[in-house]
C-alpha positions in Angstrom: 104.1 -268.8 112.3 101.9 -266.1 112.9 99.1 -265.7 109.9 99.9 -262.1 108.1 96.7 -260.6 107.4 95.8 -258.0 104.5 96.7 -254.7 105.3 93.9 -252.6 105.8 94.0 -250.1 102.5 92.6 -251.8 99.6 95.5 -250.4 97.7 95.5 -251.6 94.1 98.1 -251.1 91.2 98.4 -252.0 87.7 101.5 -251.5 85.4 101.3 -249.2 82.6 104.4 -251.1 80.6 103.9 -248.6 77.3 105.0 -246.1 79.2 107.1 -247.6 81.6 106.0 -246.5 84.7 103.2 -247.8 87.6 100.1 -245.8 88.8 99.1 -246.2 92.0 95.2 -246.8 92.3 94.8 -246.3 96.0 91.9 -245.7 98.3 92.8 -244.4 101.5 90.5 -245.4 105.0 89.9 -241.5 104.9 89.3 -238.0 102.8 91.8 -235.1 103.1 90.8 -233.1 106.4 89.3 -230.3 104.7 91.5 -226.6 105.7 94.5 -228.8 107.0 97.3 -226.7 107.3 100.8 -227.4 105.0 104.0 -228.0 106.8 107.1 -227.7 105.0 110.4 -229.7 105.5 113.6 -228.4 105.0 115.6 -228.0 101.8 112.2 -228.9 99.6 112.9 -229.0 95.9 112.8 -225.6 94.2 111.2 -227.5 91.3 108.3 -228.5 94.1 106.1 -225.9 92.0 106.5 -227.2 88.8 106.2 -230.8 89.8 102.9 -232.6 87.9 100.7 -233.3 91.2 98.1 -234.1 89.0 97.2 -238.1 89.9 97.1 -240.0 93.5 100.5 -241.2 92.9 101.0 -243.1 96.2 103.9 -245.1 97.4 105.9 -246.0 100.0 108.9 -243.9 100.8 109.9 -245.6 104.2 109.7 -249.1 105.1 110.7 -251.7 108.0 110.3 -255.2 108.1 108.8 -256.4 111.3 109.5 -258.8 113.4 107.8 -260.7 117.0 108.3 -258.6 119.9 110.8 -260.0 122.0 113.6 -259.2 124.6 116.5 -258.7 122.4 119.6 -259.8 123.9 122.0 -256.5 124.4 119.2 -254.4 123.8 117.2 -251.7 125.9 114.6 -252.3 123.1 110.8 -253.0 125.1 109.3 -254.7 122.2 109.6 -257.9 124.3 107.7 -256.7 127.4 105.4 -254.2 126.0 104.2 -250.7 126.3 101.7 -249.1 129.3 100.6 -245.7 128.8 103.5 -244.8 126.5 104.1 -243.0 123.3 107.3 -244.0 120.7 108.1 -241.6 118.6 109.7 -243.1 115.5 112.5 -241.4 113.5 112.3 -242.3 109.5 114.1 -241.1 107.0 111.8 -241.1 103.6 113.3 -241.7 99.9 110.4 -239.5 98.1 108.6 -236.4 98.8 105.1 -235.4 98.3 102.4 -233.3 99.2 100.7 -235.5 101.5 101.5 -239.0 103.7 99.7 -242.0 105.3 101.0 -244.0 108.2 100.9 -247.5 108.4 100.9 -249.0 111.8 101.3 -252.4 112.9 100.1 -255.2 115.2 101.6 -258.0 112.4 102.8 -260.0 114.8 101.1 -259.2 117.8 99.3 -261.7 119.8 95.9 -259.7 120.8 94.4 -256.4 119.8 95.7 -253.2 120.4 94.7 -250.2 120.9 96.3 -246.7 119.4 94.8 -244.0 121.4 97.0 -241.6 119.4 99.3 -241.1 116.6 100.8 -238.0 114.9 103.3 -236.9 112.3 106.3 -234.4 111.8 109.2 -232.5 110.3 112.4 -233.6 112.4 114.1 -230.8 113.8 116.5 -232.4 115.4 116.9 -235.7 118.1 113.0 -236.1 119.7 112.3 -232.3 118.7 110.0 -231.7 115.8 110.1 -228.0 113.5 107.7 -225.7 114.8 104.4 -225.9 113.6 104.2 -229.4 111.9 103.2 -231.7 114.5 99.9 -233.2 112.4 97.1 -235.5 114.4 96.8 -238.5 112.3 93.0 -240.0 112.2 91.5 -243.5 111.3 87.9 -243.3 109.0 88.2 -239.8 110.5 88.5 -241.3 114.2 91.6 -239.9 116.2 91.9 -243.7 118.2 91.7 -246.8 116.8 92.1 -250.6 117.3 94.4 -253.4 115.5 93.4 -256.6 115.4 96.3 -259.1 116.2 97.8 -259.9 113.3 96.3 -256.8 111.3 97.6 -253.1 110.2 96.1 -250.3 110.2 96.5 -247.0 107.6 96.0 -243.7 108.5 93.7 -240.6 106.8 96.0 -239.1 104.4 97.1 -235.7 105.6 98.2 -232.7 103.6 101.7 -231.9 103.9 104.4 -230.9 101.5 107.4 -233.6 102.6 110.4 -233.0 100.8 112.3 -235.9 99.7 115.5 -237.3 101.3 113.8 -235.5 105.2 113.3 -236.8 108.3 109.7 -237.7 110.1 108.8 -238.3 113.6 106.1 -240.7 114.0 104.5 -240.9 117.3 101.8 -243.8 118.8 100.3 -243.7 121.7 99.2 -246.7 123.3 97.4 -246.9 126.5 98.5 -250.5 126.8 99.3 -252.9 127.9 99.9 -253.9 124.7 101.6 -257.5 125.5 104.8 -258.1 123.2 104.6 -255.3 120.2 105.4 -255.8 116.5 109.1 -254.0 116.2 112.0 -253.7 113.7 115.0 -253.8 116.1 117.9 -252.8 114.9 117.9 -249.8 113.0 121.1 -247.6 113.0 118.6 -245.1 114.2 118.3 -244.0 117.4 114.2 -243.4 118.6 112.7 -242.2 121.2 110.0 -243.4 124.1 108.1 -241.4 126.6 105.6 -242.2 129.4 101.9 -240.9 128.6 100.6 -239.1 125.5 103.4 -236.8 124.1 102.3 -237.5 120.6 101.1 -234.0 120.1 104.2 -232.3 121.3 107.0 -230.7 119.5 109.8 -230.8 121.6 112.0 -233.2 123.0 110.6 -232.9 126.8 109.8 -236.4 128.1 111.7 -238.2 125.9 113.7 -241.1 126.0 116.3 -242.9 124.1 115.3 -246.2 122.5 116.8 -248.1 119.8 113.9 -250.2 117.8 111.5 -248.8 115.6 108.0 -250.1 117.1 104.3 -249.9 116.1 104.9 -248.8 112.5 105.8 -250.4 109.3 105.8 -248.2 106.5 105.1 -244.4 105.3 103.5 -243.6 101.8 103.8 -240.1 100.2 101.2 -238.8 97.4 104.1 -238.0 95.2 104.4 -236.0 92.1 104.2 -237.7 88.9 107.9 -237.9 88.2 108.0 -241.1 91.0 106.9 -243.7 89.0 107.0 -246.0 91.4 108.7 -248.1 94.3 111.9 -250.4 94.1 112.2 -252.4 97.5 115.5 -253.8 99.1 114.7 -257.3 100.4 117.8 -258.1 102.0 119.4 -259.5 105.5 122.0 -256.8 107.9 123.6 -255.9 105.2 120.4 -254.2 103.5 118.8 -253.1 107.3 121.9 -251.1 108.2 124.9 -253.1 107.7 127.3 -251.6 110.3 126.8 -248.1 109.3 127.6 -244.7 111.0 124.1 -244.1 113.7 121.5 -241.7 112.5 123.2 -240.9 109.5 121.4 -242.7 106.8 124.2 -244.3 105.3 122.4 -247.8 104.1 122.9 -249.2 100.9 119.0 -248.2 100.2 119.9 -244.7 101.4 122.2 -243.8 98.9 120.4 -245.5 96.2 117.6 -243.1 97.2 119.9 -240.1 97.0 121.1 -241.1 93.4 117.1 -241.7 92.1 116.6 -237.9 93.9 119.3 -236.3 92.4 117.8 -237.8 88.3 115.7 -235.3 86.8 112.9 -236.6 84.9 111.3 -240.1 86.2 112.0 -242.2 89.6 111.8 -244.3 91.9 111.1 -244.4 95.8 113.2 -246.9 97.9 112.1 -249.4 100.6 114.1 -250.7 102.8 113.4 -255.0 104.1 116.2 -255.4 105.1 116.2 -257.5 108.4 119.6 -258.1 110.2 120.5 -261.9 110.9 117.8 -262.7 108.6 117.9 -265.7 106.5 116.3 -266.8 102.9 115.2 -270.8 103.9 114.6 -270.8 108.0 113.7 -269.1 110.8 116.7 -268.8 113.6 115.4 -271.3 116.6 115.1 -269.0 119.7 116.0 -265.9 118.1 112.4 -264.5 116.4 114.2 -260.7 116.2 115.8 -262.1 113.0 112.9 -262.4 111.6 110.6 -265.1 109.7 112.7 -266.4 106.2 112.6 -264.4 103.4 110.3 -266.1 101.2 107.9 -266.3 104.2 107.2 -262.6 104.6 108.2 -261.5 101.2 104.4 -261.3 100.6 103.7 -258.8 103.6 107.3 -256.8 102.9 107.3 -256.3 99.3 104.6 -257.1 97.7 102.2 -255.2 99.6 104.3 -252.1 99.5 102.1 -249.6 98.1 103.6 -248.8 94.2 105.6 -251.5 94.0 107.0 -252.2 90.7 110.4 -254.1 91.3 112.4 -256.0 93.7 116.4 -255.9 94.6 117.3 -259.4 96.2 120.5 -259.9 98.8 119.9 -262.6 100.7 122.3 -265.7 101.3 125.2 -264.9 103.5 122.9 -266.0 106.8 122.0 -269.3 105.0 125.4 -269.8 104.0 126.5 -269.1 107.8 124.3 -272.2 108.5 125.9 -274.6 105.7 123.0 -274.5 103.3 124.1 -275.5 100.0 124.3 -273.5 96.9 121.3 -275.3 95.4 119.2 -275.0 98.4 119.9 -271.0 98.1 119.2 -270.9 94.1 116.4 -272.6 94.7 115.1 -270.0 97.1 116.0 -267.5 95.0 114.1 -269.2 91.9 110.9 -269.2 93.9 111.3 -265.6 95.0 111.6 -265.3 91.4 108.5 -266.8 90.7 106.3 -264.9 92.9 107.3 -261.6 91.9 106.9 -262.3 88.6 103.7 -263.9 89.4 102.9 -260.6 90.8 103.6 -258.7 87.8 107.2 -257.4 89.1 110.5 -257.1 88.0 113.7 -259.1 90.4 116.6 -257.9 90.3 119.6 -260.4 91.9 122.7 -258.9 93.7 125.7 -261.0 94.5 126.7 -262.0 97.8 129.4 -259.8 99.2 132.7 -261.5 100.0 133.3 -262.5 103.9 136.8 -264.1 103.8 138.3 -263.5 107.0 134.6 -262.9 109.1 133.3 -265.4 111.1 131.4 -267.4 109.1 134.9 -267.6 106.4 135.8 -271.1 105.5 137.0 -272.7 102.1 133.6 -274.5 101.9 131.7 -271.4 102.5 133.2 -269.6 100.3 132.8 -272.2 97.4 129.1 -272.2 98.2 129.4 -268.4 97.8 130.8 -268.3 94.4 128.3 -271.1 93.2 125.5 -269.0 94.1 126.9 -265.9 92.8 128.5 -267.4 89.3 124.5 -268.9 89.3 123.1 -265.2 89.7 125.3 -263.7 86.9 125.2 -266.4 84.2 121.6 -267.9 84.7 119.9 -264.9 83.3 116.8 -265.9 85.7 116.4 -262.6 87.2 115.5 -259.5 85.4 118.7 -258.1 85.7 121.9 -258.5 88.0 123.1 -256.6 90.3 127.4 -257.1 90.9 127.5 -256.1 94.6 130.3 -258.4 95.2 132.4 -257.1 92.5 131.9 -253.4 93.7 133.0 -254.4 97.1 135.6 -256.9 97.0 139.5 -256.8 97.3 141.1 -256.7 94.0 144.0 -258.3 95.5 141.9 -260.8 96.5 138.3 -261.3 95.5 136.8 -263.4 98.4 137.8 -260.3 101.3 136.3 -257.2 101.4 138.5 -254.3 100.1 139.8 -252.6 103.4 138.4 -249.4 102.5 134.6 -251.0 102.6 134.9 -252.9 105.4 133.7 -251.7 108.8 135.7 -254.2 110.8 133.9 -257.6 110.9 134.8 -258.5 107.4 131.7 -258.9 106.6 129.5 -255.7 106.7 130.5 -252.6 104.7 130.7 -249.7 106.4 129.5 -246.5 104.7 131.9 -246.2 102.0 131.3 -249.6 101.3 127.3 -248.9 100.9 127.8 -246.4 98.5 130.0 -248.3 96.3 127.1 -251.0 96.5 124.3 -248.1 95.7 127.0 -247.0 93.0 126.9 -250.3 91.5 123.1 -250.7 90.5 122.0 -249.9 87.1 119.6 -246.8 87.5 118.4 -247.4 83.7 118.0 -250.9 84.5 115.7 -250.1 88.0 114.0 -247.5 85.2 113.7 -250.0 82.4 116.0 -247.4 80.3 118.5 -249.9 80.0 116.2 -253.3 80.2 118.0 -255.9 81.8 121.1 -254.0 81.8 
C-alpha cells in the first residue's frame, strides 16, 4: 500500500466544546498576494456584509477521496496512462463560501515526483468557461510552479476571493509531464475537462475536452465567516461519491445536506464528500485499485486531515457485504473507525445500510447480515449519534427493497429523490450538537 504522507499545511485545530464550535488554527505555505483583485460568484449571500470575517476560519468545502491512477475499465478517464503537456480543469462544487480559498493538490498515490507548472482558480460560468474576470493564478511559498513528491500534497497561497457558498469552481493544473499514472477520483457524476498545453489561465472553453475523473486535486478550503463552525465529512462507498445521480447536477446525499446547513441562519457546518464508489470498509478489491484502499486504511488521509474537521458521517458496508463478510467483521470495522475518531477528538455519527433486495448482491443471507449490522448501529449506542438512512429510504411495503420512488434502477443506489430523503434524514441539531446525540 502506498505510504500516505502529511499533507504539506501544518494545519492545526482544537475544539472549543463550551461553545460548541471548532477554530481552525491554520498556517498557510503563503501570505495573501498583496492588491489581489476580488471575484464574485453568482447568487452570493446578501448577508455576505454582515457576516463576522473576523478569525482565519478555514475549512474544507470540497473534497475527493483519491485513488491509484489506473485505466478504468469503460472509462476515457487518463489517470492510468498519464498526462504530457496537459492542463485538467476540475469542476467542484463547494458546500461553504468565503472570502478567500486554498487548493490542495495531489501526488498521494503517485509513484515519482511531479511537477505542477501551473494551477489556477475560478467562478464557473458554465461547461469549461469560467465568469469573466475571475481566473486567479494560484502560487506555492509565492512560486507560480512547484513539485510533489510521490506520495505528498501540496497547498496553495491563499488567494482573496469572495466564493459564495453552494457555487461552482474550476480548478486547473498544468503539468508538463509525463507524469506516469496520476492520483484521481474517478467517478464523479461530474463531467471535467482536459486540454493539451497550458490553458490554465484562460477563461473560456477553447481547447477543451471532455473528461470524466477528477485528477491532481483533493480538496478546496474556504476562509469562511464565523458562522461555519466547522466541517462534517461523508465517509462513505457509491452511494456517498454519487450514487447514481442525475450528471453535473449536484444531487449527492452530501449535496443536499450542504444545501440544508446553507439555508440555517446562525451556526454551520461545511460538507466533505469521501465517498468512493465500489469501495469497501475491510479490503482492498484485487485488481481493481479505482475502488480505492479500505476505509479504515485511508480514513486518516480522508477525514481526519480535512482541514476543520469536527465530525464524521459513516456509510460503509454494502461492498463488504457484497463479498460475504459477516456482520461482526463489519461492526468490528466500524468500532475501530470509532475509535480513531474519537481518538482524534471527533464526533461519529453511524448511518444504516440502505436496503438492496432485488440488486445484485440481494440474497436472504445478505440481507440478514444487513439487518445485524444495522439493528447493531441503532441499539449499541457506540456512535455518537445514529443516522436512519435505511428507514428514510426503504419500501414501507417491504423494508428490505428500496421504495420505487428512491430507486434509480439498480435497486441499490438512490437516485436523486432518494438522496434527499437520505440528507432529509440527518439530525441537523445532532451534526450541531443542539440536539446531542439526537
Amino acid at each position: 500500500m502506498t505510504t500516505l504522507l502529511n499533507r504539506i499545511s501544518n494545519r492545526k485545530f482544537f475544539l472549543a466544546i463550551a461553545a460548541v464550535t471548532v477554530v481552525s488554527l491554520i498556517t498557510g505555505t503563503g501570505a495573501l498576494r498583496a492588491g489581489s483583485a476580488t471575484a464574485q460568484a453568482p447568487g452570493l449571500n446578501q448577508n455576505w456584509a454582515t457576516q463576522n470575517w473576523a478569525t482565519q476560519n478555514w475549512v474544507t468545502a470540497w473534497g475527493a477521496s483519491p485513488v491509484v491512477g489506473s485505466v478504468i475499465p469503460g472509462s476515457s478517464c487518463p489517470a492510468g496512462t498519464g498526462l504530457t503537456n496537459q492542463t485538467v480543469r476540475n469542476v467542484v462544487f463547494v458546500s461553504a463560501g468565503g472570502n478567500a480559498v486554498r487548493i490542495r493538490l495531489t501526488n498521494t498515490f503517485g509513484t515519482q515526483a511531479m511537477l505542477v507548472g501551473h494551477a489556477s482558480v475560478a467562478v464557473q460560468s458554465s461547461g469549461a468557461t469560467a465568469v469573466a474576470g475571475t481566473v486567479r493564478q494560484l502560487t506555492f511559498g509565492g512560486q507560480t510552479s512547484v513539485t510533489l513528491p510521490a506520495g505528498a500534497d501540496a497547498l496553495s497561497d491563499p488567494v482573496a476571493m469572495h466564493i459564495s457558498p453552494l457555487s461552482v469552481l474550476l480548478v486547473s493544473v498544468y503539468v508538463p509531464g509525463p507524469t506516469g499514472p496520476v492520483t484521481n477520483h474517478p467517478f464523479t457524476a461530474q463531467g471535467n475537462y482536459l486540454a493539451s498545453g497550458d490553458l490554465t489561465q484562460a477563461a473560456g472553453a477553447a481547447g477543451y475536452g471532455d473528461t470524466p475523473c477528477w485528477m491532481l486535486i483533493d480538496g478546496v478550503d474556504v476562509r469562511a465567516p464565523a458562522q461555519v463552525t466547522g466541517s462534517v465529512v461523508a465517509l462513505g462507498d457509491s452511494i456517498t461519491d454519487t450514487a447514481n445521480t442525475t450528471g453535473n447536477a449536484n444531487r449527492r446525499w452530501p449535496d443536499d445536506l450542504a444545501r440544508r446547513l446553507n439555508a440555517l441562519h446562525g451556526p454551520t457546518l461545511s460538507v466533505v464528500n469521501a465517498g468512493l464508489g465500489g469501495n469497501r470498509l475491510l479490503a482492498p478489491r484485487d485488481g481493481q485499485p479505482y475502488y480505492g484502499i479500505p476505509a479504515l486504511a485511508r480514513i486518516d488521509h480522508d477525514v481526519f486531515t480535512q482541514t476543520g474537521v469536527r465530525s464524521v458521517i459513516l456509510l460503509e458496508g454494502v461492498n463488504d457485504i457484497g463479498f460475504s463478510a459477516t456482520a461482526g467483521q463489519i461492526i468490528s470495522a466500524d468500532e475501530q473507525a470509532i475509535a480513531q475518531a474519537h481518538a482524534r477528538g471527533l464526533r461519529i455519527f453511524g448511518a444504516t445500510i440502505t436496503p438492496f433486495g432485488g440488486s445484485i448482491i440481494s440474497s436472504a443471507a445478505n440481507e440478514q447480515t444487513r439487518e445485524a449490522v444495522n439493528n447493531w448501529i441503532m441499539t449499541s449506542r457506540a456512535f455518537d449519534g445514529v443516522i436512519d438512512f435505511a428507514g428514510a429510504v426503504a419500501d414501507s411495503a417491504d423494508p428490505t427493497r428500496l421504495n420505487p420512488a428512491f430507486d434509480s434502477g439498480d435497486h441499490l443506489h438512490p437516485n436523486d429523490a432518494g438522496c434527499q430523503a437520505m440528507a432529509n434524514a440527518i439530525s441537523l441539531g445532532m451534526l450541531l450538537d443542539v440536539i446531542p446525540g439526537g
